[in-house]
C-alpha positions in Angstrom: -31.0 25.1 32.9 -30.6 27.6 29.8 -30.7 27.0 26.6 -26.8 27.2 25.8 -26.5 24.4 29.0 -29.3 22.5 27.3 -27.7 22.1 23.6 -24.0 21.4 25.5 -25.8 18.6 27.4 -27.4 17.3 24.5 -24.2 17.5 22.1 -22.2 15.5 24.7 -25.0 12.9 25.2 -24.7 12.4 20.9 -21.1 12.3 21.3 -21.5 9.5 24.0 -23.7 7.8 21.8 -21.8 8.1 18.8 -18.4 6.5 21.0 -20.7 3.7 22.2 -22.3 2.9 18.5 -18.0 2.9 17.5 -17.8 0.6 20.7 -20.1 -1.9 19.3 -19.1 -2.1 16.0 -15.4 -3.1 17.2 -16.8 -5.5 19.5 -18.8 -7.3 17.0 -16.1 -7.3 14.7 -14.2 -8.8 17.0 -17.1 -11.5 18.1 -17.7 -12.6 14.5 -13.5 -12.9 14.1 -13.2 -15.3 17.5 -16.5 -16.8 16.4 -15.9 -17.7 12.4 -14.2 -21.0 13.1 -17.4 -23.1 14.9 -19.8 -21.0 12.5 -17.8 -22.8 9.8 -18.0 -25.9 11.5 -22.2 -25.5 11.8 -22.4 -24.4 8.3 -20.4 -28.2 7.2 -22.9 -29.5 9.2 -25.7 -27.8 7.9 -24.7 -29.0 4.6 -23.8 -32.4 5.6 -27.3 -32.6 7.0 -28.8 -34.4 3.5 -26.0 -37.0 3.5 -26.5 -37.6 7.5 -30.1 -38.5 7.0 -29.3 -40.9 4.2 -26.6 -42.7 5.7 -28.5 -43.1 9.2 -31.5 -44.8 7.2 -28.8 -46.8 5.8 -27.4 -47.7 8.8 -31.0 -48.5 10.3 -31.3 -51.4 8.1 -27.7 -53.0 8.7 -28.3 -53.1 11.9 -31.9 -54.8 11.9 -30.0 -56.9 9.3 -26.7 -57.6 11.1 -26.8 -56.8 14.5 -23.9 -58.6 16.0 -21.9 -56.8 13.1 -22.9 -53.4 14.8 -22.0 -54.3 18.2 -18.8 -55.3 17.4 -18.4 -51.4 15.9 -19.8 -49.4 18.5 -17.8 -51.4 21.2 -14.8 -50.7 19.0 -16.0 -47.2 18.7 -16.2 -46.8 22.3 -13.0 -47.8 23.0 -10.8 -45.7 20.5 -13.7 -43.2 21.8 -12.2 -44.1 25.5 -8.4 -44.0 24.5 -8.5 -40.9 22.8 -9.7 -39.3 26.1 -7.2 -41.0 28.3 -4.4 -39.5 25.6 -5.7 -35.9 26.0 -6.0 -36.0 29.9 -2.7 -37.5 30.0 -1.0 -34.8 27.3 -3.1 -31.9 29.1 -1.6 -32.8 32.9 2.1 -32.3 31.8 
């Protein structure tokens, strides 16, 4: 291979290089533009974390406190829980 051959080769392989660099960046672009909407959604619940750590201790004690009280929540829980999902299957088959 001669010298000429040599710097060709090696100009096209930084050309390749540069395309594939170009490549990236518009695909992570793109990734971070389909992704911003749940990364929002973690950084709520980053922030949220304080107030979710409170509010379970709270709800520790009113449920040693009041247990009946509870049950009667998360079986009402549960079943809007249940009838949202029947809703959505049944909007989603038509």
């Amino acid at each position: 291979m001669s010298r000429r051959e040599r710097e060709q080769r090696i100009h096209d392989l930084l050309g390749d290089i540069q395309q594939q660099r170009l490549d990236l960046s518009a695909a992570r672009r793109d990734w971070l533009q389909h992704t911003a909407h749940y990364d929002r959604g973690w950084h709520t619940f980053i922030n949220l974390r304080r107030y979710l750590a409170i509010g379970s201790g709270v709800l520790a004690i009113w449920s040693v406190r009041s247990p009946s009280l509870m049950l009667r929540w998360a079986k009402r829980g549960f079943g809007v829980w249940s009838t949202w999902r029947m809703i959505k299957s049944t909007l989603n088959q038509r």
